[in-house]
N, C-alpha and C positions, 0 to 999 in steps of 0.2 A: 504493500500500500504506500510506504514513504516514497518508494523510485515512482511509482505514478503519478503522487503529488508533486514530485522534483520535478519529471519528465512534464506536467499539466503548466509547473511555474514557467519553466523553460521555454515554453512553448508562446507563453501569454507576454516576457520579455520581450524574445525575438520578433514577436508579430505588433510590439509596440502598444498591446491592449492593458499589462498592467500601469497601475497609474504613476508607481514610480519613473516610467518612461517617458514620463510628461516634463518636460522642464519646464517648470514653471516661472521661473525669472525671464529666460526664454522670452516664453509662449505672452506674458506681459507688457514683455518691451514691444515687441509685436504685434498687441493687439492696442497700444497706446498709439505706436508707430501708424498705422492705417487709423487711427480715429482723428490723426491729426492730420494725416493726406485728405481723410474725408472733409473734416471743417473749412480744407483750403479748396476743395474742390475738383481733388484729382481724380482723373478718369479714371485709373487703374487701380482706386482702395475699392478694397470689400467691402467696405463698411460703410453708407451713403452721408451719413450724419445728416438727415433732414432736420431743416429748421421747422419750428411747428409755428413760430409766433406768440408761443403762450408762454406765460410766465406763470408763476406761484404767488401768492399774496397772504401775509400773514392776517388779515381779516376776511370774512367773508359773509357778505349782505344776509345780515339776518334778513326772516320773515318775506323772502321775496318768491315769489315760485316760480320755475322754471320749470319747460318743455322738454323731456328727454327723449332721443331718439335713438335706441340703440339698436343698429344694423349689424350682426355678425352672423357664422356661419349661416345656417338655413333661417334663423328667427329675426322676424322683427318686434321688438317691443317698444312701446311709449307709455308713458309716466306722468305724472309731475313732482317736482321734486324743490322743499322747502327744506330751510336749516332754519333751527331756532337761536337763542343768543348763546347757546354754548356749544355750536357747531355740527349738531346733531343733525340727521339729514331723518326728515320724513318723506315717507315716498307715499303715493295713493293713483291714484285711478290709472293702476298698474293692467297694462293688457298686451299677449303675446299673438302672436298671428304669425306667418308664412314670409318668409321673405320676397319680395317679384321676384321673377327668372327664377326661382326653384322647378318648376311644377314644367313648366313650358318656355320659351324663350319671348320678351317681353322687348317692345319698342320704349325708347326715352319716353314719349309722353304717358305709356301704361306705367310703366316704371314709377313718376314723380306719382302720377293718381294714386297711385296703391299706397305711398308714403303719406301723401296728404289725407285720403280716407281715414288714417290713424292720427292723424295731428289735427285736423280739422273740430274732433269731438274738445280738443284742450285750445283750439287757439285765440281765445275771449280770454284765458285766462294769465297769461304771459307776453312779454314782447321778447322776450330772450329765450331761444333754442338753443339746448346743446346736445350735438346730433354726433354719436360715439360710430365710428365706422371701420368696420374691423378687415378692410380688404384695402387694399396699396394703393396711395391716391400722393399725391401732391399736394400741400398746402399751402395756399398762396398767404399774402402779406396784410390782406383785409379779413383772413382765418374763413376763408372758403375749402373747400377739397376738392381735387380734380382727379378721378379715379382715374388710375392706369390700366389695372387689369383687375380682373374678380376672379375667384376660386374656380374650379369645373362644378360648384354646386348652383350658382348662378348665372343666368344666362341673359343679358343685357347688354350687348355688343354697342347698341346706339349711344350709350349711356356713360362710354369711356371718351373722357374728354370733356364732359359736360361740368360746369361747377354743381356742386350739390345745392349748395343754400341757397342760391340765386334761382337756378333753376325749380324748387322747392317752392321758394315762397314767390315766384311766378307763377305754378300750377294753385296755387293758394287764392292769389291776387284774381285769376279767369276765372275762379269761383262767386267772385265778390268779397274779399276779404281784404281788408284794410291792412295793409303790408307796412306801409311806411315806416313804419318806428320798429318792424322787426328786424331784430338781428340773431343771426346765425351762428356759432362757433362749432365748426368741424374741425375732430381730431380721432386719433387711432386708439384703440384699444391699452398700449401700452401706456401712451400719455397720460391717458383715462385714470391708470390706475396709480397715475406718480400722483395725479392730482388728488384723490380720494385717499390718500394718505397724508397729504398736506391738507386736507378740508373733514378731517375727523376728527376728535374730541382727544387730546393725548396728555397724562402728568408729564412726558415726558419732552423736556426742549430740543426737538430735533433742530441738529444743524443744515441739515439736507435732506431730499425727498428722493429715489430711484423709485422708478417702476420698473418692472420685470416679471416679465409671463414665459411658464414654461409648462403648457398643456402640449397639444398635437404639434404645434410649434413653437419658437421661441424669443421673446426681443427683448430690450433692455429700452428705458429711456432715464434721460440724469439733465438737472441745470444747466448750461454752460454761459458766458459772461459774452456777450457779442462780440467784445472787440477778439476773441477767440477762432470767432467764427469769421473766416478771412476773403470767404465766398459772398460774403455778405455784406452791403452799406448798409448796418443798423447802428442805432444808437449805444456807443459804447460803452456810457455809464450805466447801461442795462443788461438784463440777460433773459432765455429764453429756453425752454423744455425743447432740446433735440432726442429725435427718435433715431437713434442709433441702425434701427435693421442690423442688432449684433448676429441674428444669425445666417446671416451671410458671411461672417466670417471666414479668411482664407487660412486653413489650417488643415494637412493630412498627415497627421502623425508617422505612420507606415503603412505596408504594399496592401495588407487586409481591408484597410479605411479605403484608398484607392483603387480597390476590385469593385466595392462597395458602392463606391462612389458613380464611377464607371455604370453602375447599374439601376442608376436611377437616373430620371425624365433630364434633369441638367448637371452632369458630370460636374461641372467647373461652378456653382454657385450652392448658397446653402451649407457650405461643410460643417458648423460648428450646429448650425440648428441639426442635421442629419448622426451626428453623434451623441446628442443631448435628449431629442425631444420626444414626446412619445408616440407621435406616426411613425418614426425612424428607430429609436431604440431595440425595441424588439427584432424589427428584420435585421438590424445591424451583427444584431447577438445571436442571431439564427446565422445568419452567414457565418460567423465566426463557430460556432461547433459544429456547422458542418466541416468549416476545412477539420478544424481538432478531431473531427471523425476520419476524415479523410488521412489524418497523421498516427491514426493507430490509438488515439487515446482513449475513445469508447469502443465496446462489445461489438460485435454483429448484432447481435440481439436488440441492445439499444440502435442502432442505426437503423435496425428493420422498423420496431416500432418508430421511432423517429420520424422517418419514411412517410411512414403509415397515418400516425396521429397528426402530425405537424406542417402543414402544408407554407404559412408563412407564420412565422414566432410573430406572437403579439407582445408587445410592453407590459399589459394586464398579466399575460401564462406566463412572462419570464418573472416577475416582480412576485407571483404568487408562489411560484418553488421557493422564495428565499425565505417569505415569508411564514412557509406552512411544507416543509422538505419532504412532510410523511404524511401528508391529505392524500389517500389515495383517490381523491375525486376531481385529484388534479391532472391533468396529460401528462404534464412532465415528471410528474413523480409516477404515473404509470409506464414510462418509459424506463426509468431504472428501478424498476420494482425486481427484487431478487439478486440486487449487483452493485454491493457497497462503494466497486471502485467508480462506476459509471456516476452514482450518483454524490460521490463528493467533488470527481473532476468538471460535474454540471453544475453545483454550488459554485468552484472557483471561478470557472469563467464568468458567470451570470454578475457574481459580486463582481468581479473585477472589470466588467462591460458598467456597471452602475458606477462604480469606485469611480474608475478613470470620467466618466458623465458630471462626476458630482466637482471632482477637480476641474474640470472644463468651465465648470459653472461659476466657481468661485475664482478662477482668472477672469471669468466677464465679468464679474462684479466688483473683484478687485479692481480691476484697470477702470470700470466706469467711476468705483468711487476715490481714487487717487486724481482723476481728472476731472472730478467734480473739485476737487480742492475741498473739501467737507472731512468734517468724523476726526479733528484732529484732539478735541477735546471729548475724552471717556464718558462725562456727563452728558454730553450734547452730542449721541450719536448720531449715523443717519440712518435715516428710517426708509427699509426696504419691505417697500408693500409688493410682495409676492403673488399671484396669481397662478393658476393653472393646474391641473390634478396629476400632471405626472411627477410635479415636484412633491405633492405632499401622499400623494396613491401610492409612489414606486418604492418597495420597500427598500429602507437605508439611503435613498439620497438625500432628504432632506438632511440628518445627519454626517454624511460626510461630508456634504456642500459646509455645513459649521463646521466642522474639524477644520478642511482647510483653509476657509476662513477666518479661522481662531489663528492658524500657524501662521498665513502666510500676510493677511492684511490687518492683523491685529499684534501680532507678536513680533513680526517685521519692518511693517508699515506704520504700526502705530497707529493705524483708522480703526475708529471703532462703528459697530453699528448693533440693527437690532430688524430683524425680521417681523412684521405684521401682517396678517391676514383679514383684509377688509373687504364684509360680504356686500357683494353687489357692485362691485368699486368702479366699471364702465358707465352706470346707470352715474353714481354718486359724481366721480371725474367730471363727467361731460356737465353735469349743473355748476359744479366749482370755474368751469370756462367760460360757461355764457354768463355766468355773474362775472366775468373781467372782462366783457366785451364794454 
């Protein structure tokens, strides 16, 4: 059993999956490196650094309500959404419906009806929209959005290119609705949730705000101070909420990662969200024990079932063997059912596919919060509102993402921070923005 575990470690060095193989000083300078070609605006960083226009505000308009529009995957919901004087967000005449372009493919002007139909029932009641939109747009400098492209779950081809709000509260205005005084603030998902951590009730004095979502995919957003941002003529004694798009990051650790890579829709974009996140993690770690199969380290018997059971590893089956090793209700513990070495050399990798995930994770974070310039004072950390089920689903990352956390941007960096979890924080975000319109 020890030579199979030596021959499993061996295995997981040379193919660059354990996470000591990460250099993390490295991988930092790195990812600092491309976020500062991004702010100047170079064609060839991974990393886009979009300016969003929004800022953070240490008050925020009691008593006032806001229109919420939250567009993400297949759902659309609207709201309205009050804080009272101590920051407290009420939410009320909460309702979910269909996104357009799910069901059938939609023209621009069905498209905005279908949005207005839902805002229509709220828009006596606010003159400020904040409309949360969780698909790749462009935001321009008067806090409009101009989508680039939508997911394969939406289908609105007319609709890319069109600004949101403008077009919005035109389809509004052909209704007969008194538009004048409305204003719009479109922003992404990620924004959303830096803001809803800055707009929620806290003892404690955060010096800085990140957002950071890591469900099916995964992005970062942090502060930066304009005169930073070198692509940009803004005003320099101010600053603004950029959306990083961290995972695009350009990162292939070794040849595994680049089989991997190679065999998804776009080789050369996406790498760090495709190691991390949880549409990607699972077939990542599929591929990797099948080569380990293929190197002699499991049975015939597990590769038959393997085979068999396993058609593509999900994030859910792999995260639940580490979780539960001996649930025989599980596939992959049916897989090494009767064969202790199968199923310890299946624990190592799976941990060490998370392991190395969680270290990934905590050089995005680190690098976002060293260039945030925040968290240098232990009292007044920064507050990273976290978002997304594979970070807190997948057993053990949330935990190693702190570990390395602790080590590397707390014990060497001397940043401190403090992870939160704020329910609803797309809904909550987007009213914290149309209140600083």
């Amino acid at each position: 059993m020890h030579e199979l575990i030596k021959k499993t470690e061996e295995f997981l060095n040379r193919s660059k999956i354990d996470a000591d193989q990460v250099d993390m000083d490295q991988l930092i300078t790195s990812f600092l490196s491309e976020m500062e070609k991004g702010l100047a605006g170079a064609p060839d960083s991974s990393l886009k650094m979009i300016p969003t226009y929004t800022t953070t505000s240490d008050t925020i308009l009691a008593d006032q309500p806001v229109i919420v529009i939250d567009a993400g995957g297949t759902n659309l919901r609207t709201c309205l959404v009050r804080f009272d004087r101590e920051k407290n967000p009420r939410i009320s005449e909460f309702k979910k419906t269909s996104m357009p372009g799910v069901k059938s493919e939609v023209t621009a002007k069905e498209f905005f009806s279908i949005i207005a139909d839902e805002v229509e029932r709220l828009i006596d009641r606010s003159d400020r929209i904040g409309f949360c939109f969780s698909y790749a747009a462009e935001i321009t400098s008067d806090r409009d959005g101009i989508p680039l492209v939508f997911s394969k779950e939406i289908k609105a081809p007319e609709v890319i290119g069109m600004p949101l709000g403008r077009s919005l509260l035109a389809e509004l205005a052909s209704r007969g609705h008194d538009v004048r005084k409305k204003k719009v603030a479109v922003l992404n998902d990620t924004v959303a949730t830096l803001l809803a951590g800055q707009g929620t009730p806290s003892d404690v004095p955060y010096s800085g705000y990140i957002g950071f979502i890591l469900g099916t995919g995964t992005n970062t957003a942090y502060v930066e101070s304009n005169k930073k941002i070198t692509k940009l003529s803004a005003d320099p004694s101010k600053a603004q909420i950029i959306n990083i798009e961290s995972g695009n990051f350009a990162y292939c650790p070794g040849p595994f990662d680049r089989k991997f890579f190679d065999s998804t829709k776009e080789p050369n974009q996406y790498h760090l969200e495709k190691m991390i996140s949880g549409a990607y993690l699972g077939p990542i770690c599929g591929s990797i024990i099948t080569e380990a199969a293929d190197a002699g380290l499991f049975s015939e018997t597990f590769k038959e079932r393997y085979a068999k059971r396993i058609k593509t590893l999900s994030t859910t089956v792999m995260s639940n063997y580490l979780e539960m090793p001996f649930n025989r209700d599980y596939e992959l513990v049916q897989c090494v059912e009767g064969n202790e070495g199968d199923a310890r050399v299946l624990w190592l990798i799976i941990n060490a596919v998370i392991e190395r995930a969680a270290k990934l994770t905590a050089a995005n974070l680190t690098s976002t919060i060293l260039k945030s310039g925040s968290g240098t004072d232990p009292r007044k950390p920064v507050c990273i509102n976290a978002d997304g089920t594979t970070l807190y689903k997948t057993e053990y990352l949330l935990e190693y993402t702190n570990f390395y956390l602790h080590h590397y941007l707390q014990r060497k960096y001397k940043r401190y921070y403090r992870f939160v979890r704020i329910d609803d924080s797309p809904t909550i975000g987007s009213a914290v923005a149309a209140l600083g319109l």
